[in-house]
Backbone as a ProteinNet text record, in pm:
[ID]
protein_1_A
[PRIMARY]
XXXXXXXXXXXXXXXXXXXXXXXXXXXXXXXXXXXXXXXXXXXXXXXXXXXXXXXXXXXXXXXXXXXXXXXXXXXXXXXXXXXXXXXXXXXXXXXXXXXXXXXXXXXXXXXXXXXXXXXXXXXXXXXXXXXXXXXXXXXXXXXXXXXXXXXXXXXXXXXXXXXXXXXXXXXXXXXXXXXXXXXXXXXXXXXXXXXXXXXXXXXXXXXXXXXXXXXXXXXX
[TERTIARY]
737.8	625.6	678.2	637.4	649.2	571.4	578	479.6	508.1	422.6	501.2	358.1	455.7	364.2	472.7	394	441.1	434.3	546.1	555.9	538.1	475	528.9	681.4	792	891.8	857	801.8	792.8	742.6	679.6	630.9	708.7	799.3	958.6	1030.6	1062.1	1184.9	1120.3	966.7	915.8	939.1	891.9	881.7	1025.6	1149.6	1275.6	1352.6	1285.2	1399.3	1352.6	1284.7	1194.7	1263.2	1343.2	1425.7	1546	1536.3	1675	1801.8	1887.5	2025.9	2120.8	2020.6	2099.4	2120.5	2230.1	2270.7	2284.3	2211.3	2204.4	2055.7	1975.8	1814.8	1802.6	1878.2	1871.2	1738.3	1683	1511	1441.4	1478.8	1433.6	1526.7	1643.9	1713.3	1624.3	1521.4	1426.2	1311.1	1239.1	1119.6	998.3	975.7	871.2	746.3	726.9	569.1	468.8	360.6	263.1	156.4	199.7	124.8	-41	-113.5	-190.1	-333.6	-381.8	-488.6	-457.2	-518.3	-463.8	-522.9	-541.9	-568.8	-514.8	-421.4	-331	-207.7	-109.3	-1.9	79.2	97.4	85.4	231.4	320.9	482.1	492.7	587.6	586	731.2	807	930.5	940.2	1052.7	1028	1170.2	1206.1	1333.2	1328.9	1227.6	1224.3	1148.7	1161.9	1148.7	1015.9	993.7	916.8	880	750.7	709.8	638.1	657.8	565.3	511.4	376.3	289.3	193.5	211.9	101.6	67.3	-43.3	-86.9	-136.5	-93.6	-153.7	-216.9	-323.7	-446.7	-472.4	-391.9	-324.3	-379.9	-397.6	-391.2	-244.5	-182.2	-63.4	-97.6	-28.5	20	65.9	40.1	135.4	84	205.2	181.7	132.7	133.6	40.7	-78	-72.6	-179.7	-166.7	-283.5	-190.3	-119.3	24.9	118.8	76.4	-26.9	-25.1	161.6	189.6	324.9	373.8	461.6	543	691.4	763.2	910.6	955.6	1065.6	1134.8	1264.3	1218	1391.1	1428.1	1560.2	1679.7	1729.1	1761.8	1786.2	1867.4	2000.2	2081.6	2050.6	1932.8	1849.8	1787.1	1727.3	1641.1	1742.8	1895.1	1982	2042.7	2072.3	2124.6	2081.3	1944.9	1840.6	1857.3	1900.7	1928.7	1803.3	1690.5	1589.7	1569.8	1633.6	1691.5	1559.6	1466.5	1319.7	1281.2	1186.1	1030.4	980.5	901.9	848.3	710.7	690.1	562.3	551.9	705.6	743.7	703	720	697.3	811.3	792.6	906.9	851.4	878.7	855	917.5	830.2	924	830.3	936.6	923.6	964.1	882.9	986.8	916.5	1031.5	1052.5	1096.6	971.9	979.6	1009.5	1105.4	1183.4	1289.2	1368.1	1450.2	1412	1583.5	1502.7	1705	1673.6	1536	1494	1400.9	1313.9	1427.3	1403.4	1479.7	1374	1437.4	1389	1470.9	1359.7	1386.9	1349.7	1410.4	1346.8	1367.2	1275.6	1349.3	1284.7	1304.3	1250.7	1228.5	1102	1088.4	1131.5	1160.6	1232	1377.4	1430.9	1563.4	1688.9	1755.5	1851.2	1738.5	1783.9	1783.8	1844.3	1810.2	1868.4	1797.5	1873.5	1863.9	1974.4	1814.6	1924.5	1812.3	1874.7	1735.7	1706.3	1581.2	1528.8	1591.9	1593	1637.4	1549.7	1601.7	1576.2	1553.8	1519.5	1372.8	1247	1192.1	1043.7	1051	966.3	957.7	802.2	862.2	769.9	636.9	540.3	353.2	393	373.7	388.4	252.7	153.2	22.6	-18.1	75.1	45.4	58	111.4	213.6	63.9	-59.6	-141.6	-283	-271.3	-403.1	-495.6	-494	-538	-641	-591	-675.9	-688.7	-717	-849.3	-941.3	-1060.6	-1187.3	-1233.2	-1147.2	-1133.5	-1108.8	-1208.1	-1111.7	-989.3	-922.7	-744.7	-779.6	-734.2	-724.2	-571.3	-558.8	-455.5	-297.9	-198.3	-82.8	-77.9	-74.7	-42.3	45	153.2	277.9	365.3	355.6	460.9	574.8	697	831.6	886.8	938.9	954.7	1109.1	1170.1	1316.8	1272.8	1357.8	1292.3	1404	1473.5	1549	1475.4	1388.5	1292.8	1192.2	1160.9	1036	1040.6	1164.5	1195.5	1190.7	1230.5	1166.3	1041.4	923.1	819.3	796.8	876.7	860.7	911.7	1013.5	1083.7	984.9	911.3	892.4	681.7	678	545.5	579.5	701.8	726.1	766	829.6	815.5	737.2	614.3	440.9	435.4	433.1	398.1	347.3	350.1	310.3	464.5	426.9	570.7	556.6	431.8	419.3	368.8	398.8	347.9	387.1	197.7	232.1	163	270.8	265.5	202.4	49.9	-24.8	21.3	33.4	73.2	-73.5	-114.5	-239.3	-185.3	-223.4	-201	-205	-129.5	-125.9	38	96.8	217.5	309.6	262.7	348.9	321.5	263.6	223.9	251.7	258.5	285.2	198	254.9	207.5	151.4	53	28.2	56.2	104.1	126.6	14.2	-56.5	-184.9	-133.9	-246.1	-275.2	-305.1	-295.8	-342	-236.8	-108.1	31.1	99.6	9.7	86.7	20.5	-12.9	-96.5	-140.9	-266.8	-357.8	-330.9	-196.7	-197.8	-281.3	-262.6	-331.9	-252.9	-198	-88.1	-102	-1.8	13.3	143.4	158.5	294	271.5	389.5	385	532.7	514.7	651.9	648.5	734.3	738	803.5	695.3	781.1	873.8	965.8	1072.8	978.7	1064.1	1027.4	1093.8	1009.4	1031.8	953.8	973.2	875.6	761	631.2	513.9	494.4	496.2	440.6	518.4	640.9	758	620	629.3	565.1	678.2	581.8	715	644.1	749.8	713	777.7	727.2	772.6	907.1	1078.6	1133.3	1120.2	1138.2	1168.3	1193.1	1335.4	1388	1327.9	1201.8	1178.5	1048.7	972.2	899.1	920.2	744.8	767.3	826.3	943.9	981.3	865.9	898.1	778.2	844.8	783.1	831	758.6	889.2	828.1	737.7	622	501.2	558.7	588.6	654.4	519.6	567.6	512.3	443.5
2522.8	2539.1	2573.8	2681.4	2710.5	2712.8	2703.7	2716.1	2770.5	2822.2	2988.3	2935.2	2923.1	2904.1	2976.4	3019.1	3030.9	2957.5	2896.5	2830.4	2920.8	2918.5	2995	2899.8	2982.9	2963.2	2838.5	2867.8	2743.1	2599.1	2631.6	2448.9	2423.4	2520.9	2477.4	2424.3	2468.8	2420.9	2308.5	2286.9	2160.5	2062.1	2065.4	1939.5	1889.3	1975.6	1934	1867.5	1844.2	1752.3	1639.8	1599.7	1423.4	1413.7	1499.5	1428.8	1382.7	1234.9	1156.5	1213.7	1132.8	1163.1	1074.6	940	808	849.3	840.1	840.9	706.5	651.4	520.3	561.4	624.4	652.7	832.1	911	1016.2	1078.3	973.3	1063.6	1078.5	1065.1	1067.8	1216	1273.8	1366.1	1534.4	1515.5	1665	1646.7	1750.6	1817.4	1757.9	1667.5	1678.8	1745.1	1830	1967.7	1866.7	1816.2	1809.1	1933.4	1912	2035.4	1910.3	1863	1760	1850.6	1933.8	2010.4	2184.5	2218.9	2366.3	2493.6	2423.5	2525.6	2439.6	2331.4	2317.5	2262	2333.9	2253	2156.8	2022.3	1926.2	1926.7	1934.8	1905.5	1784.9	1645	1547.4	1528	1484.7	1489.9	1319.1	1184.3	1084.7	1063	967.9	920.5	765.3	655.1	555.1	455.9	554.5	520.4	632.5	750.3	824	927.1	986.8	1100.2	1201.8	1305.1	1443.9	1468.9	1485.8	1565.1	1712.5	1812.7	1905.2	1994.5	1962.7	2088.9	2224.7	2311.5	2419	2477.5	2527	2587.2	2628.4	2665.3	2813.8	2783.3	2846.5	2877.2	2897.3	2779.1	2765.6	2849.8	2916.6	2937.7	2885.2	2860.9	2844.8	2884.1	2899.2	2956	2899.8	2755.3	2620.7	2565.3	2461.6	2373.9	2319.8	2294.9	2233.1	2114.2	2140.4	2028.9	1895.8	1907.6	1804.5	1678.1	1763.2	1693.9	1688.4	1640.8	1622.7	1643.4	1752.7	1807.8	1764.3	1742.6	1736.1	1818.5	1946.2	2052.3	1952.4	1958	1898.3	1960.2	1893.9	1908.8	2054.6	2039.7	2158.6	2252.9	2276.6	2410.5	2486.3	2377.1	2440.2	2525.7	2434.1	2494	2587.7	2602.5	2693.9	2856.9	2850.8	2926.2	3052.1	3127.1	3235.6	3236	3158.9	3150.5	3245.5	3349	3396.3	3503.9	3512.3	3600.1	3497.6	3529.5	3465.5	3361.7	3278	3145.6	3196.1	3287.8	3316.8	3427	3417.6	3517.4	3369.7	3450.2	3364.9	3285.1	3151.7	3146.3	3131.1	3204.4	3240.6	3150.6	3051.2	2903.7	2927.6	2853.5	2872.2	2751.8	2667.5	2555.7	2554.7	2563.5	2574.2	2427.8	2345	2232	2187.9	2352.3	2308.9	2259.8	2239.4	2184.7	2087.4	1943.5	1817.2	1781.4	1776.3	1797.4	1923.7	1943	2104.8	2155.8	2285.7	2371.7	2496.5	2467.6	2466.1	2605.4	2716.5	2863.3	2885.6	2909.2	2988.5	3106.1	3180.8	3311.8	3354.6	3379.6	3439.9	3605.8	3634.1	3796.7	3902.9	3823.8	3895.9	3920.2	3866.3	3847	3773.6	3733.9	3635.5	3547.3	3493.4	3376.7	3256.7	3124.5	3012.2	2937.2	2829.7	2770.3	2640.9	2537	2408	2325.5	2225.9	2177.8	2015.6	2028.6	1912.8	1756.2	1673.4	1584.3	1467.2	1357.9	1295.1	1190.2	1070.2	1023.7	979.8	860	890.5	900.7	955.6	993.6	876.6	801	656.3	706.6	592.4	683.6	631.1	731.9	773.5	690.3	759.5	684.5	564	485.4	328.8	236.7	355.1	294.9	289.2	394.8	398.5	400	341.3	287.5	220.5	168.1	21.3	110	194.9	265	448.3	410	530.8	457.9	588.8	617.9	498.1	485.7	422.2	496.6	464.9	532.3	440.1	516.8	473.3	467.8	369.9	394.5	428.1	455.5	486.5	352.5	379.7	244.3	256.5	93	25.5	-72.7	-49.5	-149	-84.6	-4.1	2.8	97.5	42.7	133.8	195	330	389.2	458.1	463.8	512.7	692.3	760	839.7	963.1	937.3	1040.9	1082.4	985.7	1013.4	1066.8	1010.3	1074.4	1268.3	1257.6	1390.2	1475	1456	1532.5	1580.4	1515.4	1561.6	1665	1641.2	1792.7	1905	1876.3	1989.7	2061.3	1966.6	1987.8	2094.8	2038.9	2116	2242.7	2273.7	2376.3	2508.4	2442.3	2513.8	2557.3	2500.3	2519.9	2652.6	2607.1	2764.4	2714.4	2568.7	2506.7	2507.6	2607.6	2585.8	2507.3	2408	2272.8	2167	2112.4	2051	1880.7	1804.7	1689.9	1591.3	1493.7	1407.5	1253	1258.7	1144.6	1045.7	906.2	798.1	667.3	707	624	504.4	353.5	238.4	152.4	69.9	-126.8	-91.9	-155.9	-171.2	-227.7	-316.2	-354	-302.7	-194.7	-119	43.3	95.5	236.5	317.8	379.9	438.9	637.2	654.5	823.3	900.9	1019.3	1123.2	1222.6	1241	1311.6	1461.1	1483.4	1610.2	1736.7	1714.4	1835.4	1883.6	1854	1924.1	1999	2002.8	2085.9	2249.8	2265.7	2429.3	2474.9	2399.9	2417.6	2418.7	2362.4	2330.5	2176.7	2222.2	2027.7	1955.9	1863.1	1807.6	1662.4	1561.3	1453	1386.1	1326.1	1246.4	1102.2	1064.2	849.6	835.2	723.1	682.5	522.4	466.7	331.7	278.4	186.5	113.9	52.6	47.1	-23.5	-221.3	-298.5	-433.3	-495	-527.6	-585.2	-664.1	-745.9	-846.7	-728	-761.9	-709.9	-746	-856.2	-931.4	-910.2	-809.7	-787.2	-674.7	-677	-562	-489	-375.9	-323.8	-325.3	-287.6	-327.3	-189	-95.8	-12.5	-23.9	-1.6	-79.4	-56.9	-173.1	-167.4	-78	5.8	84.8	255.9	246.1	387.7	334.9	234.5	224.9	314.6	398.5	461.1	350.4	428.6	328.2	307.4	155.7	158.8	182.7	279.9	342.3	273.2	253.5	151.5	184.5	115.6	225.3	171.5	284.9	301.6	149.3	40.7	7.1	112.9
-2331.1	-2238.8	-2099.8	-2019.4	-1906	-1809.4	-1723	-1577.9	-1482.8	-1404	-1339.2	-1191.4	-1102.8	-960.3	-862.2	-712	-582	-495.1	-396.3	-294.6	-157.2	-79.8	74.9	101	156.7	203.8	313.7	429.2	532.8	470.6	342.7	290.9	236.7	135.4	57.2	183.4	244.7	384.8	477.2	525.3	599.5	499.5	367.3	284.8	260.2	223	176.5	306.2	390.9	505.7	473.2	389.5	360.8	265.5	176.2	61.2	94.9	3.2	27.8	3.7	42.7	41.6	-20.6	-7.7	-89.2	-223.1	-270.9	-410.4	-490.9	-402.7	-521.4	-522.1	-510	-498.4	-570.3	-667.3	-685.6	-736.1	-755.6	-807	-683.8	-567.2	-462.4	-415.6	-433.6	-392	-417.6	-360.3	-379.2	-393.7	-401.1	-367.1	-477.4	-500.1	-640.1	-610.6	-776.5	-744.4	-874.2	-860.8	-879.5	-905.7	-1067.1	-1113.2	-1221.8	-1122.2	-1190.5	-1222.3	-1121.9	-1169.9	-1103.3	-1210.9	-1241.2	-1127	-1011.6	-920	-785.9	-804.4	-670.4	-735.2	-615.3	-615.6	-550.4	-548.4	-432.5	-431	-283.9	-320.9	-227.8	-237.5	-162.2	-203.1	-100.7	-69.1	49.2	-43.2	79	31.9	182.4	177.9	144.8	149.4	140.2	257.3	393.5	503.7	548.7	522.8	538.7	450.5	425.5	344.9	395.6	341.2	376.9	241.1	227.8	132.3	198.4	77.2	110.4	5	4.2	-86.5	-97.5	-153.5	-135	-266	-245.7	-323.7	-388.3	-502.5	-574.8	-717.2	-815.8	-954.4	-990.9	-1093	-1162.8	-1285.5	-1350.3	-1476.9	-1557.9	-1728.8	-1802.6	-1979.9	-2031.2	-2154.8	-2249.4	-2216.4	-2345.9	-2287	-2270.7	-2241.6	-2147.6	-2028.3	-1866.7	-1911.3	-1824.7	-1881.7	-1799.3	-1667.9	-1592.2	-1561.9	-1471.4	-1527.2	-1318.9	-1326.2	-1226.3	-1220.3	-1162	-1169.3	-1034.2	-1041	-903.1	-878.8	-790.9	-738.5	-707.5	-708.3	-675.5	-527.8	-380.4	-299.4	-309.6	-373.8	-400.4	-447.2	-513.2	-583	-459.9	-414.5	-224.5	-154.8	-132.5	-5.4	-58.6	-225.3	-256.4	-274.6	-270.6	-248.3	-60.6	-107.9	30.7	90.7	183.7	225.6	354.8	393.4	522.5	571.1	508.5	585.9	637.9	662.6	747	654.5	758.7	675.7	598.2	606.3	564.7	383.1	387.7	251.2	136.8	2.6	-83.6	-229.3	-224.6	-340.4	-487	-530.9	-712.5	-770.6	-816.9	-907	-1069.6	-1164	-1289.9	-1353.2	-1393	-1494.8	-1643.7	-1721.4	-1845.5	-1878.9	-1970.7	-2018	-2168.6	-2196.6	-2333.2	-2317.3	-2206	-2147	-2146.2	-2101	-2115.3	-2034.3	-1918.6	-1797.5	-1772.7	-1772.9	-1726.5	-1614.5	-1686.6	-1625.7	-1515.5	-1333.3	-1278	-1183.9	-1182.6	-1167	-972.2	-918.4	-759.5	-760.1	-663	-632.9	-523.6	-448.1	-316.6	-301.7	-305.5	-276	-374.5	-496.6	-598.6	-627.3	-523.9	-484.2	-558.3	-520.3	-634.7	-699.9	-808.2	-868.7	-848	-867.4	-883	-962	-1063.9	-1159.1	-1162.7	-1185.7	-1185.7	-1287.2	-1325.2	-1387.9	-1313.2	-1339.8	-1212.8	-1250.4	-1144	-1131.6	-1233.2	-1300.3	-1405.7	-1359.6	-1433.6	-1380.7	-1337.8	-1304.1	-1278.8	-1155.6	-1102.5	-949.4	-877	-803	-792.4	-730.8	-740.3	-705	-578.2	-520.5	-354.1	-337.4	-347.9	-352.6	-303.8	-418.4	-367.6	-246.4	-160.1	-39.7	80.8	52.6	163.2	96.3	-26.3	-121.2	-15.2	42.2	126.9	213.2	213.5	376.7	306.6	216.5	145.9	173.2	184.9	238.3	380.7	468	617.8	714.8	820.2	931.5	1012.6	1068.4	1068.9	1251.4	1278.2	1468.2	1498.2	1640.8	1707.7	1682.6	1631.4	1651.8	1782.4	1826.8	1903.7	1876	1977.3	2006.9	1833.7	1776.4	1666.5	1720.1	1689.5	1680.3	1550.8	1615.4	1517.2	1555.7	1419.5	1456.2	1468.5	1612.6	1671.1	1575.3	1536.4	1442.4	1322.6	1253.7	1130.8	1207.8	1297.5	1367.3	1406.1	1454.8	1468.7	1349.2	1223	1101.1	1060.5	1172.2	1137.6	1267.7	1331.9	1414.7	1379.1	1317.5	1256.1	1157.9	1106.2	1013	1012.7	1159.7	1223.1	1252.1	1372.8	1355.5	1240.6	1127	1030.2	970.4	1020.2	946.7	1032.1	1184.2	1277.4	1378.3	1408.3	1506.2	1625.3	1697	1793.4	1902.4	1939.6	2020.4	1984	1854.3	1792.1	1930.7	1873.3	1959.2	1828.6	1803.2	1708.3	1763.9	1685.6	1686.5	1587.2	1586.7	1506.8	1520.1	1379.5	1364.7	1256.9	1248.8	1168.5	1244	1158.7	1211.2	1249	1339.6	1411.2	1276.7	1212.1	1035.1	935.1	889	828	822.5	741.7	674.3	826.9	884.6	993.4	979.2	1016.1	948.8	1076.9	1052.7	1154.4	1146	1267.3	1296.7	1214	1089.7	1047.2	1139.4	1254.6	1299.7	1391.8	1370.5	1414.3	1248.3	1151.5	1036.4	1063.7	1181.4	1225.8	1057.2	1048.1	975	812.7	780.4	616.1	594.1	484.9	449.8	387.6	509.5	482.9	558.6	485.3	503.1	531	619.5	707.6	749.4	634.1	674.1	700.3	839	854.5	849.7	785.6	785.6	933.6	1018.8	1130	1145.3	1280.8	1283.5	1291.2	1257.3	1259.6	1412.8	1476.7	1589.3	1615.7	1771.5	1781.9	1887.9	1844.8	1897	2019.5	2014.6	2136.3	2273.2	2251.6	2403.2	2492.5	2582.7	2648.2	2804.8	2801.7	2837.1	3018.9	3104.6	3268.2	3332.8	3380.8	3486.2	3564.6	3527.1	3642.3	3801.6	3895.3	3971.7	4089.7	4002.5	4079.5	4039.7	4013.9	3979	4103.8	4139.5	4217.6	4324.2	4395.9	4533.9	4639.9	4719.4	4818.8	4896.4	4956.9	5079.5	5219.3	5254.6	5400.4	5527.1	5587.8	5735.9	5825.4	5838.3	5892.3	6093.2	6152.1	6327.4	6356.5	6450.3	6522.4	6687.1
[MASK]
++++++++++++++++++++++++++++++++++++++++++++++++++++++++++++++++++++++++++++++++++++++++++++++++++++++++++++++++++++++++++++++++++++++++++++++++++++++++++++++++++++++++++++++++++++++++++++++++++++++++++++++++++++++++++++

C-alpha cells in the first residue's frame, strides 16, 4: 500500500526544528505526517519540552484503502533532502507501507530523490498534553518562564511560514502547557506549545535603581 501526498517546503523546514535530538527518545527524532482523514495532512514535530503542529488541506492519495495511519521522516531524511529554492516550492512525499518500517520517499520539484524508511515506534498522542483546554477560551500567561532558546524556535519557525516580524503571544496557566499565539504562523493553521520553566511565581520583578531618571537639582 502506498500513499502519495505534497508538503510546501517552508512547513517541511518550520515543523523539523521541533524534532528531538535525544537518542534515548528516537521516535521523537522527526517529522510525524498524520494521514487520519483523506483531505488533510497534519505534520507535528516535539522535543519533549515543546511542539509545533500544522495542517494543511490537501487530498492524499493512495492505491488501497485509506490507511489512516501515522509515519514519522526521520530527522536525516529532511536534512538530507537538497531544500535550496524558495519556501513556497513543493515536497513530493511517498510512503510505501509494504515495508516494515514504511519506506519513506521526498523529492523536491522533481529533483533528486531521498529514501529512508521512517522511524519505528509509536509516536506518543501529542493531544493529550492540551485535552483540558479544548473548546475554552485560553487568557494571556502571567508570571510564566520560559527557556528563551526553545522559545526562539518558534520564531524561526514563523519566519519560515513568511512572517518576517513575527511577535509571539504566550496564552495559559504559568504551570501548565503554555500556547504560542496562532497568528505569527502568517496565516497557516497552525499550532505551538511550550512547556514552562518551574520557578517560584510569587518573585516579582522591580525596575533597577540605576536605570531610574536622575533627579536633577532644581537652582535655588
Amino acid at each position: 500500500m502506498k500513499v502519495a501526498f505534497t508538503i510546501p517546503s517552508a512547513v517541511l523546514k518550520a515543523v523539523a526544528i521541533f524534532a528531538s535530538t535525544d537518542t534515548s527518545r528516537p521516535e521523537l527524532g522527526g517529522v510525524a505526517v498524520e494521514l487520519w482523514h483523506s483531505d488533510n495532512v497534519v505534520l507535528v514535530a516535539t522535543d519533549g519540552r515543546r511542539l509545533f503542529a500544522i495542517r494543511i488541506g490537501q487530498k492524499w492519495e493512495c492505491d488501497d484503502a485509506r490507511p489512516k495511519k501515522c509515519v514519522v521522516i526521520p530527522s536525516e531524511l529532511i536534512a538530507a533532502l537538497p531544500m535550496t529554492q524558495k519556501g513556497e516550492t513543493l515536497i513530493y512525499a511517498s510512503v510505501d507501507f509494504d515495508f516494515s518500517p514504511p519506506l519513506v520517499t521526498l523529492q523536491e520539484n522533481h529533483g533528486v530523490k531521498v529514501s529512508h524508511p521512517a522511524l519505528s515506534g509509536k509516536y506518543p498522542d501529542w493531544r493529550t498534553s492540551f485535552e483540558p483546554y479544548n473548546h475554552v477560551d485560553i487568557a494571556p500567561a502571567e508570571g510564566a518562564m520560559v527557556n528563551g532558546e526553545l522559545l526562539n524556535g518558534f520564531t524561526r519557525a514563523a519566519v519560515i511560514l513568511g512572517n518576517s516580524s513575527p511577535a509571539l503571544k504566550l496564552f495559559g496557566k504559568w504551570c501548565d502547557p503554555l500556547f504560542v499565539d496562532m497568528n505569527a504562523w502568517g496565516g497557516w493553521d497552525a499550532l505551538g506549545i511550550i512547556m514552562p520553566m518551574r520557578g517560584d511565581r510569587d518573585n516579582l520583578f522591580r525596575v533597577p535603581s540605576w536605570s531610574w531618571a536622575p533627579k536633577v537639582a532644581t537652582p535655588e
